[in-house]
Backbone bond lengths (Angstrom), bond angles and torsions (degrees), N, CA, C in turn:
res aa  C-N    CA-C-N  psi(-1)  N-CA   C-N-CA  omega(-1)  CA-C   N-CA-C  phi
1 X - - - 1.433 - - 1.535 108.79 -
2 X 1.016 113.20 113.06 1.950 126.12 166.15 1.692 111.56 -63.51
3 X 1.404 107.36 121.29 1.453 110.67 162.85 1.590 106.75 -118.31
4 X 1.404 111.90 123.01 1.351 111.38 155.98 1.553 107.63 -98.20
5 X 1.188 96.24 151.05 1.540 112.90 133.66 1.958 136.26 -165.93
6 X 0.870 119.70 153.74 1.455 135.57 173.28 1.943 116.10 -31.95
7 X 1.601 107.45 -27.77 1.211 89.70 -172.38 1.815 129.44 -75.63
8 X 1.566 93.62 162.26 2.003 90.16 -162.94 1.657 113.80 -58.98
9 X 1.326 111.26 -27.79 1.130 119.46 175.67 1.651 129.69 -135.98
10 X 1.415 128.89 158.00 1.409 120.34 173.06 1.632 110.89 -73.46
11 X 1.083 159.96 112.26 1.443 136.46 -178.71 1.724 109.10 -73.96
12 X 1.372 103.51 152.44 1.274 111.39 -172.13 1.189 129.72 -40.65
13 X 1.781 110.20 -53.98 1.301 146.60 -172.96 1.805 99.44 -46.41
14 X 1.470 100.69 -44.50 1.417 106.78 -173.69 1.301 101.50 -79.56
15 X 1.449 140.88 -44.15 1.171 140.54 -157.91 1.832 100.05 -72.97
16 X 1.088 112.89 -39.07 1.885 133.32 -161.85 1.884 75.31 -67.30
17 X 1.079 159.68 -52.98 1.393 156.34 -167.80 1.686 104.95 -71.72
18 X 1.080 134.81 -4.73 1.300 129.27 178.20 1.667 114.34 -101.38
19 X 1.294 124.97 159.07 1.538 122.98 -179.69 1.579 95.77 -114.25
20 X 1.391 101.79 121.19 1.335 106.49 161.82 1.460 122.36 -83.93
21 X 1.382 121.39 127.43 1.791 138.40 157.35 1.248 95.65 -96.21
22 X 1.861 74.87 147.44 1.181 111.86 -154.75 1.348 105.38 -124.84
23 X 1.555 145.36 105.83 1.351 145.85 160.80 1.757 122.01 -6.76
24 X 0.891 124.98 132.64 1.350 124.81 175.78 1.463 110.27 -117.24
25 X 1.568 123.45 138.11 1.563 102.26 171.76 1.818 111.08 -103.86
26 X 1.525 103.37 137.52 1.258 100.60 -177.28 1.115 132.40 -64.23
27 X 1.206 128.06 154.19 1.563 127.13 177.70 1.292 139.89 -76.03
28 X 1.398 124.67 113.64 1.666 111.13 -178.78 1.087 116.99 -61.50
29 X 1.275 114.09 165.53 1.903 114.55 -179.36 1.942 86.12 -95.95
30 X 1.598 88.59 152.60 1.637 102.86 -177.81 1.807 128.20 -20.05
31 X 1.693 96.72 -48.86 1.408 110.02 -177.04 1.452 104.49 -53.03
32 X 1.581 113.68 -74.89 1.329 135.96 -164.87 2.022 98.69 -48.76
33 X 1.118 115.02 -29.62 1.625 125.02 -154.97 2.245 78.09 -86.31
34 X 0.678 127.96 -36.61 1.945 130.65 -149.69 2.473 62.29 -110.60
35 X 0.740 127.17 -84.51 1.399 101.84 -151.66 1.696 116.22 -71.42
36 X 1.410 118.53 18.31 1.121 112.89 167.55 1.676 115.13 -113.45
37 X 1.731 114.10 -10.50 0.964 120.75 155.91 1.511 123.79 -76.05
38 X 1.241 114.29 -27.65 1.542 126.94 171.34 1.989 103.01 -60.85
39 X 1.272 116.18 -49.77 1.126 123.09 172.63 1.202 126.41 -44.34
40 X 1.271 111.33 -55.73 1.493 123.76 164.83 1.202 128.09 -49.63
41 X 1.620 111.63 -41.62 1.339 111.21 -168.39 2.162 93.84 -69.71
42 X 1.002 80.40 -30.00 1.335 74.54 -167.76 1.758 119.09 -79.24
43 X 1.283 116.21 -16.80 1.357 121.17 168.89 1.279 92.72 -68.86
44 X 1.449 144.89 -51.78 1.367 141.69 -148.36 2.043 113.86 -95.81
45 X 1.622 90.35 8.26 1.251 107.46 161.24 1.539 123.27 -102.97
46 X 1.855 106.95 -7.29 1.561 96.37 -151.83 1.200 129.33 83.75
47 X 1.541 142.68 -22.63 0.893 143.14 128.75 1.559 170.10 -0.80
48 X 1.105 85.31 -47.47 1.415 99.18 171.55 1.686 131.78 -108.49
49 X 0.943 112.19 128.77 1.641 137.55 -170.42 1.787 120.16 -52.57
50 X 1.131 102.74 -179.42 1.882 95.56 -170.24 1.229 88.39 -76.14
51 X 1.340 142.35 -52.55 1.365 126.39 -169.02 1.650 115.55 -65.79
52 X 1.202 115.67 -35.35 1.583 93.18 169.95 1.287 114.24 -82.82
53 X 0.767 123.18 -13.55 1.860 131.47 171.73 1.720 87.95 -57.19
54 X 1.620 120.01 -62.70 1.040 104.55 -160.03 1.948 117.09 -68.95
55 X 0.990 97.40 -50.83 1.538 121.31 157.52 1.889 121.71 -19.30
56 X 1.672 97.39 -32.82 1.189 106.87 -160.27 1.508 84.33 -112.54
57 X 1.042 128.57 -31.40 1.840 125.83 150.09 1.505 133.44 -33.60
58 X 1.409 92.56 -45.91 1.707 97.25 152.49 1.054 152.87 -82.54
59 X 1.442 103.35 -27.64 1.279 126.01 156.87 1.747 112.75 -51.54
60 X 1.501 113.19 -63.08 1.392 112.37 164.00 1.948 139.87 -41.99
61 X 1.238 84.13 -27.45 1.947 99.51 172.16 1.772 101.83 -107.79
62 X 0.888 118.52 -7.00 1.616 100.26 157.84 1.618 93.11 -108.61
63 X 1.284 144.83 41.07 1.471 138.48 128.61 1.326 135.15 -108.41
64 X 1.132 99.37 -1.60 1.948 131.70 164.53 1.476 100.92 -36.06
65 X 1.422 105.50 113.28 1.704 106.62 165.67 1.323 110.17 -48.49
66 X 1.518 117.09 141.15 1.202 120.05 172.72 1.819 116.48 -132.23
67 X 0.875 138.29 159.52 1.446 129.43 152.13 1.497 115.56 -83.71
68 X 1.283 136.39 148.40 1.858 159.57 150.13 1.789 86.99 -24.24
69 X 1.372 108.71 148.56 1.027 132.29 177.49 1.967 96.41 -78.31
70 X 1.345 106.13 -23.03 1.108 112.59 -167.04 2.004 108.38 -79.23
71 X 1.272 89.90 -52.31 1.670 108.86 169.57 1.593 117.94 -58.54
72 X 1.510 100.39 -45.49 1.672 97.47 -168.74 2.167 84.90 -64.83
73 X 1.016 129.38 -73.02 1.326 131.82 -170.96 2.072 109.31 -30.36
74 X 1.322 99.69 -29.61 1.339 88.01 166.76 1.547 140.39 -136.37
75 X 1.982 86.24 32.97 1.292 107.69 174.95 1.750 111.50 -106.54
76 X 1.064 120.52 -165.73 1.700 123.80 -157.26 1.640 102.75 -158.46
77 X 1.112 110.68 -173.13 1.413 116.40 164.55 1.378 97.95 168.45
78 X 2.037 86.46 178.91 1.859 87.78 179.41 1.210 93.58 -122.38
79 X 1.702 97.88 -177.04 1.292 119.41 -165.72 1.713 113.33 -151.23
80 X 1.272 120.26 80.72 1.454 135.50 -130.88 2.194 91.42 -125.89
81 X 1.053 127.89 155.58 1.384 146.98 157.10 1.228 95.32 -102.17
82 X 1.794 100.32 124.96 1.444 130.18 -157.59 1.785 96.53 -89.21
83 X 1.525 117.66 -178.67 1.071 98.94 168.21 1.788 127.72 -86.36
84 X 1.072 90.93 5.05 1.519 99.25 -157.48 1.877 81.04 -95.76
85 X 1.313 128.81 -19.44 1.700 121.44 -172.16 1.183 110.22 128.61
86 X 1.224 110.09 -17.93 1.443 110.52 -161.98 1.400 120.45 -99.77
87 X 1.577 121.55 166.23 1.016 128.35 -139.22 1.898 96.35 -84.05
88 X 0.869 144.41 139.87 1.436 120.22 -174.57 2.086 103.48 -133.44
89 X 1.412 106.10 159.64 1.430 110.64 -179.61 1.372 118.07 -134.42
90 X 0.907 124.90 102.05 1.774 129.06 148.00 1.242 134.73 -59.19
91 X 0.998 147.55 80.63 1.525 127.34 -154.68 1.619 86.64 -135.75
92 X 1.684 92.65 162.15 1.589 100.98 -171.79 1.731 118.67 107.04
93 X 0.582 88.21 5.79 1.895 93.21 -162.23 1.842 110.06 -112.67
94 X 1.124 118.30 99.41 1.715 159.27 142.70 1.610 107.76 -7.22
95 X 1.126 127.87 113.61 1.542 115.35 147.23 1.311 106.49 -95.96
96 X 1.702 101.16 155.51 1.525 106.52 -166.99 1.846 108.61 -48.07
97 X 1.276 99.18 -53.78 1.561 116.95 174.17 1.532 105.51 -18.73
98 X 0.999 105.40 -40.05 2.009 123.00 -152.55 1.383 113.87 -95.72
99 X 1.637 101.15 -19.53 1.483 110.16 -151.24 1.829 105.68 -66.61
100 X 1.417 104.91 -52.42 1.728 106.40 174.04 1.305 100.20 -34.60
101 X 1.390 134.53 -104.84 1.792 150.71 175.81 1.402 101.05 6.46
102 X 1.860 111.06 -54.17 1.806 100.78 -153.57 1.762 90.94 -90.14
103 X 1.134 131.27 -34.10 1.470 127.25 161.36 1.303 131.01 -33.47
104 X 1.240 116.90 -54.89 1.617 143.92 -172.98 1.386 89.78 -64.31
């Protein structure tokens, strides 16, 4: 269920009642875990070429914290103008109601 509303801020009191989730990064299987450390050593030598540069690009977005298909479905967030103008994101955040589901 979507709630908007207009006000400038969330107040605390309300926010202190929500459970924050928290991203997890997924795990490589053994191989990928020994060739993405091999990668590294070698970016952090100078070493390595456009293809492991690129190689090591993928490796990096399949290690992207993510939330459970289960959590994102019963998590929320906001979506607030920062002070600086900008567009800003909260995401992750539980109503009590919700809290069993996004736990489990």
């Amino acid at each position: 269920m979507a709630v908007s509303r207009l006000d400038h801020c969330v107040d605390w009191s309300e926010k202190d009642k929500l459970t924050r989730l928290y991203p997890q990064v997924p795990d490589l299987s053994e191989d990928e875990a020994e060739e993405y450390d091999a990668l590294c050593e070698l970016a952090n030598a100078d070493g390595l070429h456009e293809e492991g540069h690129a190689k090591l690009d993928i490796f990096d977005a399949k290690r992207a914290p993510v939330l459970s298909p289960e959590q994102r479905g019963a998590a929320g967030g906001f979506v607030f103008v920062g002070h600086d103008g900008e567009l800003q994101f909260e995401m992750g955040v539980v109503r009590p109601e919700d809290r069993a589901e996004a736990v489990e």
